[in-house]
mmJSON file of the N, C-alpha and C atoms, coordinates in Angstrom:
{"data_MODEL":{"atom_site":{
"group_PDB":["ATOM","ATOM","ATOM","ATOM","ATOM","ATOM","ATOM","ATOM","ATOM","ATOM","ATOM","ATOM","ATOM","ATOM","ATOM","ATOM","ATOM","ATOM","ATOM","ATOM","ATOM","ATOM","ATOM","ATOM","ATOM","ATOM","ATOM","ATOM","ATOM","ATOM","ATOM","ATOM","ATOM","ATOM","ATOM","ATOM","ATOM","ATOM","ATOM","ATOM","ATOM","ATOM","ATOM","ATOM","ATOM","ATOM","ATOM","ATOM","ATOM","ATOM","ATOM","ATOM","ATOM","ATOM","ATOM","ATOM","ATOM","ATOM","ATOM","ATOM","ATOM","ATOM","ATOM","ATOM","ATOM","ATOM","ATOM","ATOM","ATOM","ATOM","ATOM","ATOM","ATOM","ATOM","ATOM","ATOM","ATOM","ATOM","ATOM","ATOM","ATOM","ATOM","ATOM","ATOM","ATOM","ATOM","ATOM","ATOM","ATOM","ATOM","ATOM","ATOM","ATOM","ATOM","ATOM","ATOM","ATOM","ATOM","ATOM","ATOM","ATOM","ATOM","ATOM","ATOM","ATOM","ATOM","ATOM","ATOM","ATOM","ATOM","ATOM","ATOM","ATOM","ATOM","ATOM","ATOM","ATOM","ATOM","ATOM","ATOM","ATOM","ATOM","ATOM","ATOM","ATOM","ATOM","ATOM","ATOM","ATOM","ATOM","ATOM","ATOM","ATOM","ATOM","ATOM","ATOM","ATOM","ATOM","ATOM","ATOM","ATOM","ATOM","ATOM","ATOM","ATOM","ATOM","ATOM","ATOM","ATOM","ATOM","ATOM","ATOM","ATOM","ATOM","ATOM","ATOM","ATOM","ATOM","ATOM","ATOM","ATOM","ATOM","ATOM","ATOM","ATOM","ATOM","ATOM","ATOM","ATOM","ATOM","ATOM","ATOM","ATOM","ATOM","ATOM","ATOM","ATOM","ATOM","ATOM","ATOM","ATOM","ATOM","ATOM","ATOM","ATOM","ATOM","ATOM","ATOM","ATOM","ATOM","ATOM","ATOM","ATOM","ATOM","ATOM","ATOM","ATOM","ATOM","ATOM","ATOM","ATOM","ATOM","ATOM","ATOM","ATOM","ATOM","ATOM","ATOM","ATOM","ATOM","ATOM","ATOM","ATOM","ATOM","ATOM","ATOM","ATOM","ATOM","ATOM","ATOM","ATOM","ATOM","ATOM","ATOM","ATOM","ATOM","ATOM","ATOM","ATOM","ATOM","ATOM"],
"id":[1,2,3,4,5,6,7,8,9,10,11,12,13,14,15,16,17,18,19,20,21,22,23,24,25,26,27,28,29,30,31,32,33,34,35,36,37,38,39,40,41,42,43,44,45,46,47,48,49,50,51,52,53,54,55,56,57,58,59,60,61,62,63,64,65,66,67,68,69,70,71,72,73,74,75,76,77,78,79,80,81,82,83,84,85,86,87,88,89,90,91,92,93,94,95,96,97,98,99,100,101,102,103,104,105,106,107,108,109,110,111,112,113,114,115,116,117,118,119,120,121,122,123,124,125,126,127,128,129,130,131,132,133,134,135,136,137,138,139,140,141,142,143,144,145,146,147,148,149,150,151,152,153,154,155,156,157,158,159,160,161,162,163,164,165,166,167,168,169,170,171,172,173,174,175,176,177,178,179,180,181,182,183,184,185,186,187,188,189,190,191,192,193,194,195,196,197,198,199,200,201,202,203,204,205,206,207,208,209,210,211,212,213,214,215,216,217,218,219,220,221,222,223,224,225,226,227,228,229,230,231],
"type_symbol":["N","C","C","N","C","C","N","C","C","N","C","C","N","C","C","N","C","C","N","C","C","N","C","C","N","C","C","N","C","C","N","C","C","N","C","C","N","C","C","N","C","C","N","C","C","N","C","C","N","C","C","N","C","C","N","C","C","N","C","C","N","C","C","N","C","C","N","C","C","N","C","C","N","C","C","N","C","C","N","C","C","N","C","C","N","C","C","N","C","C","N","C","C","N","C","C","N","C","C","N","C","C","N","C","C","N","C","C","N","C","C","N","C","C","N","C","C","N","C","C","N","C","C","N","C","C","N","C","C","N","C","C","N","C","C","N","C","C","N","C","C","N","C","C","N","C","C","N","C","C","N","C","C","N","C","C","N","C","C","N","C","C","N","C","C","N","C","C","N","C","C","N","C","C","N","C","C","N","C","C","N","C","C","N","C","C","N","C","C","N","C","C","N","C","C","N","C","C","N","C","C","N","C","C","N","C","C","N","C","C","N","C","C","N","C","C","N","C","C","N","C","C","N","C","C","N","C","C","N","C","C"],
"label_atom_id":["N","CA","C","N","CA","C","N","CA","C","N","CA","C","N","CA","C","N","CA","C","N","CA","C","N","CA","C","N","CA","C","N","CA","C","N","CA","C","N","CA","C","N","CA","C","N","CA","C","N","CA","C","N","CA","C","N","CA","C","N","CA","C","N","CA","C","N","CA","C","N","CA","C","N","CA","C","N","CA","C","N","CA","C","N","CA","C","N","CA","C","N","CA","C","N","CA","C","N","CA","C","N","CA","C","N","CA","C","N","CA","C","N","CA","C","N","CA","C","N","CA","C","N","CA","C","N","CA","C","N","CA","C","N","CA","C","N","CA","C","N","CA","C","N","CA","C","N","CA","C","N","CA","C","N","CA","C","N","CA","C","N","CA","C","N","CA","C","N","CA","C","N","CA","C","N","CA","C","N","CA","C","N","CA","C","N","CA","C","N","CA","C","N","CA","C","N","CA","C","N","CA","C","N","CA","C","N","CA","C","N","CA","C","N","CA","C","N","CA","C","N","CA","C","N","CA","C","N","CA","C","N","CA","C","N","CA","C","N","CA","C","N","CA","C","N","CA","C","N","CA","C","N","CA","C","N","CA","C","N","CA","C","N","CA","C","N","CA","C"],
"label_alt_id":[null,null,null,null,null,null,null,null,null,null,null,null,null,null,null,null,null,null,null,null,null,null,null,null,null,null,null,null,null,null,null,null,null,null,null,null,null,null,null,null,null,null,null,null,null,null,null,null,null,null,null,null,null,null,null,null,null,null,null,null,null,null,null,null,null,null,null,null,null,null,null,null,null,null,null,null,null,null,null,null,null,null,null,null,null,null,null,null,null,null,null,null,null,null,null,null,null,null,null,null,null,null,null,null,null,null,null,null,null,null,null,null,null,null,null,null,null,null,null,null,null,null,null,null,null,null,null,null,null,null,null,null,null,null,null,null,null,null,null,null,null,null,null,null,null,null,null,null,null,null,null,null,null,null,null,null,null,null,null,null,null,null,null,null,null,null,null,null,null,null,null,null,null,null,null,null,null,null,null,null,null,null,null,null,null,null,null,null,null,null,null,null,null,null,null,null,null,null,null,null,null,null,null,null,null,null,null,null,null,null,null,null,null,null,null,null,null,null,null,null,null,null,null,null,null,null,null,null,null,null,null],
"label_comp_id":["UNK","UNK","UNK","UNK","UNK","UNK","UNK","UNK","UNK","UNK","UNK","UNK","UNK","UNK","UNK","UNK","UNK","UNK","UNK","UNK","UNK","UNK","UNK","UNK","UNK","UNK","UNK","UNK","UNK","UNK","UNK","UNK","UNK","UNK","UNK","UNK","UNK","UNK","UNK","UNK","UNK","UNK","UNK","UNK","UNK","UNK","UNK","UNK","UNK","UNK","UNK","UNK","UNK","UNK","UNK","UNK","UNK","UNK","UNK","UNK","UNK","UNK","UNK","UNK","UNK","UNK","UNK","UNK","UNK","UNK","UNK","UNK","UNK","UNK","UNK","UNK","UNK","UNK","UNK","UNK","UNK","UNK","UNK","UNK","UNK","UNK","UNK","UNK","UNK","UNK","UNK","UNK","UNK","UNK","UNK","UNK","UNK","UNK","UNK","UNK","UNK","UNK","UNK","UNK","UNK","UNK","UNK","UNK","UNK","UNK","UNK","UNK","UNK","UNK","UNK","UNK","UNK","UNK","UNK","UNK","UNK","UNK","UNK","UNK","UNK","UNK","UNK","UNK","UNK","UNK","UNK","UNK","UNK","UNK","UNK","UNK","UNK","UNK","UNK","UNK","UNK","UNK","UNK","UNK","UNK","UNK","UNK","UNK","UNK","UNK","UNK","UNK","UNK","UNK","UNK","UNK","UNK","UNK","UNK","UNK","UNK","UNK","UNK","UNK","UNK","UNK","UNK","UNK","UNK","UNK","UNK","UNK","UNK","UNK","UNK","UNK","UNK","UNK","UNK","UNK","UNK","UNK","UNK","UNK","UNK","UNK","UNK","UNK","UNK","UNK","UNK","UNK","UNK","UNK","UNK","UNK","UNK","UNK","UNK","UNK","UNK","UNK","UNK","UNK","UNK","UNK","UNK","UNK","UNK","UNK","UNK","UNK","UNK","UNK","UNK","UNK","UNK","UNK","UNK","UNK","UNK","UNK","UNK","UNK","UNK","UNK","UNK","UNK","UNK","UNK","UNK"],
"label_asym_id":["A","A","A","A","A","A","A","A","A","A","A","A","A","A","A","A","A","A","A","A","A","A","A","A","A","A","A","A","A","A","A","A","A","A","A","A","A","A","A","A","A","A","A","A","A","A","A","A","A","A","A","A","A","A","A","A","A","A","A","A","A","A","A","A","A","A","A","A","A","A","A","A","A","A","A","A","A","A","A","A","A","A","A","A","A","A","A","A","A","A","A","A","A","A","A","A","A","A","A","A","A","A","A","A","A","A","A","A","A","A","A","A","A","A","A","A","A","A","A","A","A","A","A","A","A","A","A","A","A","A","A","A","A","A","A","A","A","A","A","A","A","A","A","A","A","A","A","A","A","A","A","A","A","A","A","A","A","A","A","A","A","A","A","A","A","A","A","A","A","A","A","A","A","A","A","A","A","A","A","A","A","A","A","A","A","A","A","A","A","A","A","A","A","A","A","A","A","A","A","A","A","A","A","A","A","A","A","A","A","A","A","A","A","A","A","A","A","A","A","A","A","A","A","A","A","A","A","A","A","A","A"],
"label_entity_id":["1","1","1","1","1","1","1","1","1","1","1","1","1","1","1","1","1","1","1","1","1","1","1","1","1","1","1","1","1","1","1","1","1","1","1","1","1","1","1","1","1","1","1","1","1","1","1","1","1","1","1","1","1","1","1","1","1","1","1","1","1","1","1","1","1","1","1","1","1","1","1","1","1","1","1","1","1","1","1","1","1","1","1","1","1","1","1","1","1","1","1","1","1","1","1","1","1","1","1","1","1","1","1","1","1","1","1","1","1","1","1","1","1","1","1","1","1","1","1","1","1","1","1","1","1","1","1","1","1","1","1","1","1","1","1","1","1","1","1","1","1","1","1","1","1","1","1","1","1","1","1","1","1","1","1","1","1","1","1","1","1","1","1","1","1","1","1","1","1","1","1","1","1","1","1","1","1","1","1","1","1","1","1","1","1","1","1","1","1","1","1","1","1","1","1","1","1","1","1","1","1","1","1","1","1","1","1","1","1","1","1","1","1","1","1","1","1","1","1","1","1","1","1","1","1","1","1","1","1","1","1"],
"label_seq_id":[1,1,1,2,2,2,3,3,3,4,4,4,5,5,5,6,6,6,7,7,7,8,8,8,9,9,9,10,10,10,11,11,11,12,12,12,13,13,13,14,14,14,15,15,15,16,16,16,17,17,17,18,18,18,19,19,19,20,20,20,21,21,21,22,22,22,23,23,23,24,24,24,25,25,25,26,26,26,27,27,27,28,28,28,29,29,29,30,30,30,31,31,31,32,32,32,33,33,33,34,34,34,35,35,35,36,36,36,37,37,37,38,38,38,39,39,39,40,40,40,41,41,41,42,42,42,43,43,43,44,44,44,45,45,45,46,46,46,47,47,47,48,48,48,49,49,49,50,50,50,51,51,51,52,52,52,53,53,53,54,54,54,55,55,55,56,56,56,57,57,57,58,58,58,59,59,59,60,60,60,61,61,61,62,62,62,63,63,63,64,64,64,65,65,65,66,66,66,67,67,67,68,68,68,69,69,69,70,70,70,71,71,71,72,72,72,73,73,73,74,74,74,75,75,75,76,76,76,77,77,77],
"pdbx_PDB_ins_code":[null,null,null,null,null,null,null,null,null,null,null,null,null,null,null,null,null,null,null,null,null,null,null,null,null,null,null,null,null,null,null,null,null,null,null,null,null,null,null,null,null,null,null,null,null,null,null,null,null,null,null,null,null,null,null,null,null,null,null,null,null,null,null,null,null,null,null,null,null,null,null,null,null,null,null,null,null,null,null,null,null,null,null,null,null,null,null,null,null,null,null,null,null,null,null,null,null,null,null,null,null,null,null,null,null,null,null,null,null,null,null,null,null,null,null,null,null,null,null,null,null,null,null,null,null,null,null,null,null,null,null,null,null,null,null,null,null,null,null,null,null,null,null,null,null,null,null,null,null,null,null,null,null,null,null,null,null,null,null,null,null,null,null,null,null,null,null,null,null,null,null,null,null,null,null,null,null,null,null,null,null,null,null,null,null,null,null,null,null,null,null,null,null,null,null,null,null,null,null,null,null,null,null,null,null,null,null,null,null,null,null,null,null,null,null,null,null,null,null,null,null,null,null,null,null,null,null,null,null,null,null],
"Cartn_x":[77.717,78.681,80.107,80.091,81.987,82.195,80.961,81.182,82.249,81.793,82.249,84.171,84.222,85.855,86.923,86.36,87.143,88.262,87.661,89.183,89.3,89.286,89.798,91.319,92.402,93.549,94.092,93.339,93.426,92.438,91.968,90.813,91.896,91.405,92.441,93.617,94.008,94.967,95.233,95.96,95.979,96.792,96.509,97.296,98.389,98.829,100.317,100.73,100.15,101.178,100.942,100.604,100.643,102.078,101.978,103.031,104.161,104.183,105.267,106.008,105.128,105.433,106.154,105.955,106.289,107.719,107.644,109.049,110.019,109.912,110.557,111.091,110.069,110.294,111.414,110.901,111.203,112.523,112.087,113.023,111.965,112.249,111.718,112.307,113.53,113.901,113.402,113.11,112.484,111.373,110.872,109.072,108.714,109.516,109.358,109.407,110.128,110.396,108.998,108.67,107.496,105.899,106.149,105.108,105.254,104.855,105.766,104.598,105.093,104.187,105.389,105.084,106.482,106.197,104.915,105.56,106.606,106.824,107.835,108.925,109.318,109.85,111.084,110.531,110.886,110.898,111.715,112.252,110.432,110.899,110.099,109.832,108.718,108.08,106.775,106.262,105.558,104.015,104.438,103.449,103.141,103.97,103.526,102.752,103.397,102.596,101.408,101.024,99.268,98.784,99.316,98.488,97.87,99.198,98.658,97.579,98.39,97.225,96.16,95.491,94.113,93.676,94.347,93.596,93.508,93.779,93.785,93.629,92.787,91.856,92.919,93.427,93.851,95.035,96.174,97.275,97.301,96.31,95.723,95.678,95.126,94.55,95.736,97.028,97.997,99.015,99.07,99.733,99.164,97.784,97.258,96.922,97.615,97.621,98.861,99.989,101.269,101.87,100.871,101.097,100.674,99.367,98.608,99.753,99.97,101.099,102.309,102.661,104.046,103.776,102.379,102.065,102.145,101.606,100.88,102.6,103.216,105.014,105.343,105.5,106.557,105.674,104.057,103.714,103.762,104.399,104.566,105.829,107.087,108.485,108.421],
"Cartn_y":[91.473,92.054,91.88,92.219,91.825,90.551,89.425,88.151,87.923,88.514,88.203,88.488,89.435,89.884,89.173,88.261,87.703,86.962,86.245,85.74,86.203,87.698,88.004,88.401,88.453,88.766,90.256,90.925,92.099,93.284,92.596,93.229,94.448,95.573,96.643,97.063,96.593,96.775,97.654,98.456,99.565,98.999,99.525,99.044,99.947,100.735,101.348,100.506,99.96,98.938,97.341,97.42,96.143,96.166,97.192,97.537,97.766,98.808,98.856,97.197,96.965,95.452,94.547,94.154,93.78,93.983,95.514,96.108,95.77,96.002,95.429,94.133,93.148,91.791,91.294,91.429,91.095,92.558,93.244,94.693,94.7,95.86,96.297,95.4,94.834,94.322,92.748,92.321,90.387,90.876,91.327,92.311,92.356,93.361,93.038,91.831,91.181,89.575,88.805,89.137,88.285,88.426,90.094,90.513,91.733,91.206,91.62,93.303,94.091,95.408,96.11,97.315,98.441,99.357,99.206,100.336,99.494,98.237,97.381,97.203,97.422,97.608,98.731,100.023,100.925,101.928,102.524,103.638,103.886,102.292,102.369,103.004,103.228,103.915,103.629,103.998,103.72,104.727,105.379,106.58,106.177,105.891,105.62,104.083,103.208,101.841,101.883,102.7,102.507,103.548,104.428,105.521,104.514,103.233,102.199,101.236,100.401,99.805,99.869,101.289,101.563,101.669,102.04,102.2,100.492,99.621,98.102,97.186,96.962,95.484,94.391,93.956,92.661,92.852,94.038,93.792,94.264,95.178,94.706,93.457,92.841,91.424,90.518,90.572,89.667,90.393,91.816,92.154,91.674,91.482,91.392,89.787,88.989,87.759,87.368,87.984,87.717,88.565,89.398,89.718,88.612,88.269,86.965,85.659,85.306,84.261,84.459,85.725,85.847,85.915,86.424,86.473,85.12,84.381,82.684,82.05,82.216,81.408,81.75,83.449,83.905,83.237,83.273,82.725,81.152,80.034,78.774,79.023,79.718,79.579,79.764],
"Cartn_z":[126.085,125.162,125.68,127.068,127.309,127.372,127.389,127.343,126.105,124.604,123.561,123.586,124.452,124.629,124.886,126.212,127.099,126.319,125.002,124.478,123.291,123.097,122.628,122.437,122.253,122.56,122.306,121.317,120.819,121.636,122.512,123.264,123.984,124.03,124.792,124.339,123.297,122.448,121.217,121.644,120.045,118.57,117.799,116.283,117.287,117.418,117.573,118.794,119.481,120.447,120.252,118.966,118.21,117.166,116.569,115.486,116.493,117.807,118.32,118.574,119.275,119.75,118.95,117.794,116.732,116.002,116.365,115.77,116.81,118.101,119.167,119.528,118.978,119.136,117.859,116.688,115.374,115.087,115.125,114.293,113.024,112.122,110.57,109.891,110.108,108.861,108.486,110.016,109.731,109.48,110.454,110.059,108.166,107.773,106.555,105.51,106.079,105.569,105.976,106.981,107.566,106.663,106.941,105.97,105.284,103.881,102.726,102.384,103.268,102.522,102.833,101.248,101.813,102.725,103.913,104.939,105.974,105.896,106.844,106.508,104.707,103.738,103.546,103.107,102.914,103.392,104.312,104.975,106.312,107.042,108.289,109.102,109.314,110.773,111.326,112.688,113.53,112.77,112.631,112.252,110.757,109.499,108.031,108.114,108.79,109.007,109.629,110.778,111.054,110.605,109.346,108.062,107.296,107.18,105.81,106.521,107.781,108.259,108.918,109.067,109.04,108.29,106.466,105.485,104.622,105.392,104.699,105.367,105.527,106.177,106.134,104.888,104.72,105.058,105.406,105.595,107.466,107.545,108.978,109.837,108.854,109.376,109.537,108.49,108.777,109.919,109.969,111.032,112.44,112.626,114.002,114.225,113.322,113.229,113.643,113.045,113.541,115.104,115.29,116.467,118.386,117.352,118.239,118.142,117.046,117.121,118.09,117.558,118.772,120.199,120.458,122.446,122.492,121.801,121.984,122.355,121.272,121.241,122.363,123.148,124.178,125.46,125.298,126.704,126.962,125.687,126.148,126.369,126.389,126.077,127.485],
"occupancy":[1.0,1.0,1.0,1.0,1.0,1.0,1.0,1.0,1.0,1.0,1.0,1.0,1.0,1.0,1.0,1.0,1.0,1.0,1.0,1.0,1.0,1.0,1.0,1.0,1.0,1.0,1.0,1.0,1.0,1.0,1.0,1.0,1.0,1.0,1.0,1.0,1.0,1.0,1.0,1.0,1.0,1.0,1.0,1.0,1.0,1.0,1.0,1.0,1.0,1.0,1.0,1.0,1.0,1.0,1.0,1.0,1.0,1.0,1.0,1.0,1.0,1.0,1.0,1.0,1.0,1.0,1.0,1.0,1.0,1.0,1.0,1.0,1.0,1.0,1.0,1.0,1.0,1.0,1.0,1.0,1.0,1.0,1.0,1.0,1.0,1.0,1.0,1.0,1.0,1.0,1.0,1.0,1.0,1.0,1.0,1.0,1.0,1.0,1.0,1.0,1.0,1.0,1.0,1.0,1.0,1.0,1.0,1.0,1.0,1.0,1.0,1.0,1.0,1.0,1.0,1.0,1.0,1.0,1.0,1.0,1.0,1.0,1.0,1.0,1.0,1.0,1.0,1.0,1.0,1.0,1.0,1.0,1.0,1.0,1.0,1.0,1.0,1.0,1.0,1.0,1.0,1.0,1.0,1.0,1.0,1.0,1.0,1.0,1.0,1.0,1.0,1.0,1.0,1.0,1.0,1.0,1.0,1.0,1.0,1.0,1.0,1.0,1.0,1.0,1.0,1.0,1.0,1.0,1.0,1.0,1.0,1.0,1.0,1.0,1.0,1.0,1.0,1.0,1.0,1.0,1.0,1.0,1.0,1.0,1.0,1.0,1.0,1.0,1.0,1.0,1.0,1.0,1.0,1.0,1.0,1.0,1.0,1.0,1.0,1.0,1.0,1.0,1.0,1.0,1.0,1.0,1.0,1.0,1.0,1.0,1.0,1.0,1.0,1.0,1.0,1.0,1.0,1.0,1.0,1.0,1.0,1.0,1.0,1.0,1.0,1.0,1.0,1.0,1.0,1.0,1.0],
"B_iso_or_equiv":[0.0,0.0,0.0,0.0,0.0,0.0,0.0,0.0,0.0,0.0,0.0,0.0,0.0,0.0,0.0,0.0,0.0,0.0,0.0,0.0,0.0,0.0,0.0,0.0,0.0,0.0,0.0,0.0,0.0,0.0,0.0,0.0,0.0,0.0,0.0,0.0,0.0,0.0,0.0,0.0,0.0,0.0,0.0,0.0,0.0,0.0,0.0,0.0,0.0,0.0,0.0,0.0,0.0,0.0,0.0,0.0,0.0,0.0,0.0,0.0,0.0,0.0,0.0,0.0,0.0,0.0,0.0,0.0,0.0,0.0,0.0,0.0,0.0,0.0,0.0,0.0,0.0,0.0,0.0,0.0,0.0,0.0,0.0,0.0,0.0,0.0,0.0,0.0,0.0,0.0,0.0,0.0,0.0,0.0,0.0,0.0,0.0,0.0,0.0,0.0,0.0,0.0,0.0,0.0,0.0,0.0,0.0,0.0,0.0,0.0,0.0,0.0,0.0,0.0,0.0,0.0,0.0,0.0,0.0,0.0,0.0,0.0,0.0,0.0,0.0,0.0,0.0,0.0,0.0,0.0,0.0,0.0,0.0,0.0,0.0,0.0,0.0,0.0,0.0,0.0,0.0,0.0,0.0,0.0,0.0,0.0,0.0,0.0,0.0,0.0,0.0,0.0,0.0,0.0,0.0,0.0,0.0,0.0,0.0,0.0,0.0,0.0,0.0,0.0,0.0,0.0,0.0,0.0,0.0,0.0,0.0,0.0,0.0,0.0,0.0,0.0,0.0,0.0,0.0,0.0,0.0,0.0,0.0,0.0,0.0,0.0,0.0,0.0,0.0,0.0,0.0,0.0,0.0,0.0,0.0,0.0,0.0,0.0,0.0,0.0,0.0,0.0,0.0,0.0,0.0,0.0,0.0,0.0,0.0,0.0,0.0,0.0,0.0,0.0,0.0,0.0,0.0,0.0,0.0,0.0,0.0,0.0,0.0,0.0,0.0,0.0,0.0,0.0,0.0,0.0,0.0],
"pdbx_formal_charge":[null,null,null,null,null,null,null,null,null,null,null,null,null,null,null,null,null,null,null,null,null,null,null,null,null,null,null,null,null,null,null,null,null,null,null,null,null,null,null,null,null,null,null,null,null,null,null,null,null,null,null,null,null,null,null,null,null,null,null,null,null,null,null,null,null,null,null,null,null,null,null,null,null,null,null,null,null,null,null,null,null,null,null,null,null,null,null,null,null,null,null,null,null,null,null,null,null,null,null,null,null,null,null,null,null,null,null,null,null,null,null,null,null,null,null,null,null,null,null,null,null,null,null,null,null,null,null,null,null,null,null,null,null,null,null,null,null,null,null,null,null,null,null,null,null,null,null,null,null,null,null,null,null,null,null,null,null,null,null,null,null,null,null,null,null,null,null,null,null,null,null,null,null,null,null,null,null,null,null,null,null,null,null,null,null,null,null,null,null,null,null,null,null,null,null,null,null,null,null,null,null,null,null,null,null,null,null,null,null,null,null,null,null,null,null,null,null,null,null,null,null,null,null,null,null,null,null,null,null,null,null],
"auth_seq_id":[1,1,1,2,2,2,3,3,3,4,4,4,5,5,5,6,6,6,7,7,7,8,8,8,9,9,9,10,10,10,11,11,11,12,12,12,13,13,13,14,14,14,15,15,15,16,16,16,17,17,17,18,18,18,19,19,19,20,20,20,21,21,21,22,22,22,23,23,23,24,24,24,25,25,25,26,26,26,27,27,27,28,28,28,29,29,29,30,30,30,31,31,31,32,32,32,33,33,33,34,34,34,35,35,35,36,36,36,37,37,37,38,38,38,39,39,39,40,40,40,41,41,41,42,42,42,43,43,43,44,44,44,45,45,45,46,46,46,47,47,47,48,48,48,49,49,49,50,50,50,51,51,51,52,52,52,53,53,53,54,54,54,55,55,55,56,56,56,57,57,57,58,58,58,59,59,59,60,60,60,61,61,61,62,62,62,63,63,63,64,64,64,65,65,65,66,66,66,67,67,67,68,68,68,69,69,69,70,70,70,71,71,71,72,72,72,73,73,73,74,74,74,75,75,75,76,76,76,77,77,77],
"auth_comp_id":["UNK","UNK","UNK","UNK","UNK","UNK","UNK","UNK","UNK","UNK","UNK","UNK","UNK","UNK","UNK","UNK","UNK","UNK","UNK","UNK","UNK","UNK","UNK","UNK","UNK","UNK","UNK","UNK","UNK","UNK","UNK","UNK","UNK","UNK","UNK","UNK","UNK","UNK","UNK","UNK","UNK","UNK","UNK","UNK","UNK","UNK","UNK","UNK","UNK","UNK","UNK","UNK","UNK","UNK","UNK","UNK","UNK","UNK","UNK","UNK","UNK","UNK","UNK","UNK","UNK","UNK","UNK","UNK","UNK","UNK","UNK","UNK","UNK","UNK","UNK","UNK","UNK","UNK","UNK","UNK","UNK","UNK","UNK","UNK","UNK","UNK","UNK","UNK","UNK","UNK","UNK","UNK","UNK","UNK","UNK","UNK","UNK","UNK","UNK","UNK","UNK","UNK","UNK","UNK","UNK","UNK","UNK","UNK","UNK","UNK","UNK","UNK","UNK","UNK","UNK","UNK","UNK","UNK","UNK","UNK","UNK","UNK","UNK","UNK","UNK","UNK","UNK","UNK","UNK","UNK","UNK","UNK","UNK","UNK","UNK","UNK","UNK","UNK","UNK","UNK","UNK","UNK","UNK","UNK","UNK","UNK","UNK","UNK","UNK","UNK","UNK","UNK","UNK","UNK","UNK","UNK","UNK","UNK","UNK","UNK","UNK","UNK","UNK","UNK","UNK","UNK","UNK","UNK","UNK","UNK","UNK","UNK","UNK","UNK","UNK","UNK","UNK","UNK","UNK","UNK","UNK","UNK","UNK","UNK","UNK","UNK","UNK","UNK","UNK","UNK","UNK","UNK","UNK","UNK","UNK","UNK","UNK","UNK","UNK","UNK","UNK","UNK","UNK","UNK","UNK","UNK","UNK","UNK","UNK","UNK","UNK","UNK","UNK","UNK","UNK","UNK","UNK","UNK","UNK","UNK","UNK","UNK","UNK","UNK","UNK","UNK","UNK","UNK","UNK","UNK","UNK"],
"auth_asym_id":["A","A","A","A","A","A","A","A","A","A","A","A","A","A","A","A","A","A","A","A","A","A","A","A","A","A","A","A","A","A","A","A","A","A","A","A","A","A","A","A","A","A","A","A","A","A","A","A","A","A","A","A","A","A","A","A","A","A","A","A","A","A","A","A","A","A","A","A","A","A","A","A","A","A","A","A","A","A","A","A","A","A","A","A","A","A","A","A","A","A","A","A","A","A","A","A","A","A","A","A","A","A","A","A","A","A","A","A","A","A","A","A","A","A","A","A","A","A","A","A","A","A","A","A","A","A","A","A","A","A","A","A","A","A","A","A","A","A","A","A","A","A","A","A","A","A","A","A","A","A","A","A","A","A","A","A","A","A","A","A","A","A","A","A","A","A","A","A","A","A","A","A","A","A","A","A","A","A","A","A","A","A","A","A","A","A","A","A","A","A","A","A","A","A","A","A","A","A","A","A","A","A","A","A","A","A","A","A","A","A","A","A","A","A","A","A","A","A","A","A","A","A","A","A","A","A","A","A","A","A","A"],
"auth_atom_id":["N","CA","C","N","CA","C","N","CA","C","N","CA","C","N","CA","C","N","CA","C","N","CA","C","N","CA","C","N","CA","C","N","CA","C","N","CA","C","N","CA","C","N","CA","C","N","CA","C","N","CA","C","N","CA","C","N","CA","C","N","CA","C","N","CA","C","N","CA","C","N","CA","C","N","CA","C","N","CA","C","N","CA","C","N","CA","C","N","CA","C","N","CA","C","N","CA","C","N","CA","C","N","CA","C","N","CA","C","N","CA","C","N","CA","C","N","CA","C","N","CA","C","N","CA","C","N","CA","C","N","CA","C","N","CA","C","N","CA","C","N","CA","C","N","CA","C","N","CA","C","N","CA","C","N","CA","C","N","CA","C","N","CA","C","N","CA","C","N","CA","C","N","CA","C","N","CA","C","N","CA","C","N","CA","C","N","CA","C","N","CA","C","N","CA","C","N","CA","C","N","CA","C","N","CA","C","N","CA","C","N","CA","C","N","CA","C","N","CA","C","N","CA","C","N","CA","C","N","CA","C","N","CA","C","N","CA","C","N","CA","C","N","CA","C","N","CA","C","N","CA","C","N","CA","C","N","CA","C","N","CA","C","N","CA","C","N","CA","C"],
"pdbx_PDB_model_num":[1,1,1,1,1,1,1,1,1,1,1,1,1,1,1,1,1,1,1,1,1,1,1,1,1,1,1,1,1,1,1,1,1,1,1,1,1,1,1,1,1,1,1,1,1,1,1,1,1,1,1,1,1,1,1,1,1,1,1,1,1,1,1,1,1,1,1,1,1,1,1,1,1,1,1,1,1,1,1,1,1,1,1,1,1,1,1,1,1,1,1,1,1,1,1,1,1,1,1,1,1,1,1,1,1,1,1,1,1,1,1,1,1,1,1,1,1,1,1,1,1,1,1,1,1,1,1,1,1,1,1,1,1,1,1,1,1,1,1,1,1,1,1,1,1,1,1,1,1,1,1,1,1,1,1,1,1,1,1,1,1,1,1,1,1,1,1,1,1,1,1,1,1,1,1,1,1,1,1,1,1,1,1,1,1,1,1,1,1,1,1,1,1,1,1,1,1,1,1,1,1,1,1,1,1,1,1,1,1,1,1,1,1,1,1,1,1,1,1,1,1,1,1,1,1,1,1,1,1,1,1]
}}}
């Protein structure tokens, strides 16, 4: 079973220091440009964005996609 982990990238990783991360790197306002939901949108926060993205798979899925992209970019740079 921890075999399956090892490349995982999200392995040990919380949605709130995924979303933090994100907001840090990018800010709310490209964030929202990047991906188009109004909790990145409209009057942002850490706490209303993982209310929404635990309750939504698919906008889950593009947040923790664009989070994998950005480790991948900063660790060739």
């Amino acid at each position: 079973m921890g075999e399956q982990q090892i490349n995982n990238p999200l392995h040990g990783v919380t949605l709130e220091q995924v979303v933090e991360s994100l907001v840090q790197f990018y800010g709310w306002s490209e964030l929202g440009q990047r991906i188009d939901i109004n909790c990145f949108r409209n009057d942002p926060s850490v706490k209303s964005s993982l209310k929404f993205l635990r309750k939504t798979p698919w906008a889950r899925k593009k947040v923790e996609a664009l989070f994998i992209a950005t480790k991948q970019s900063a660790e060739v740079t």
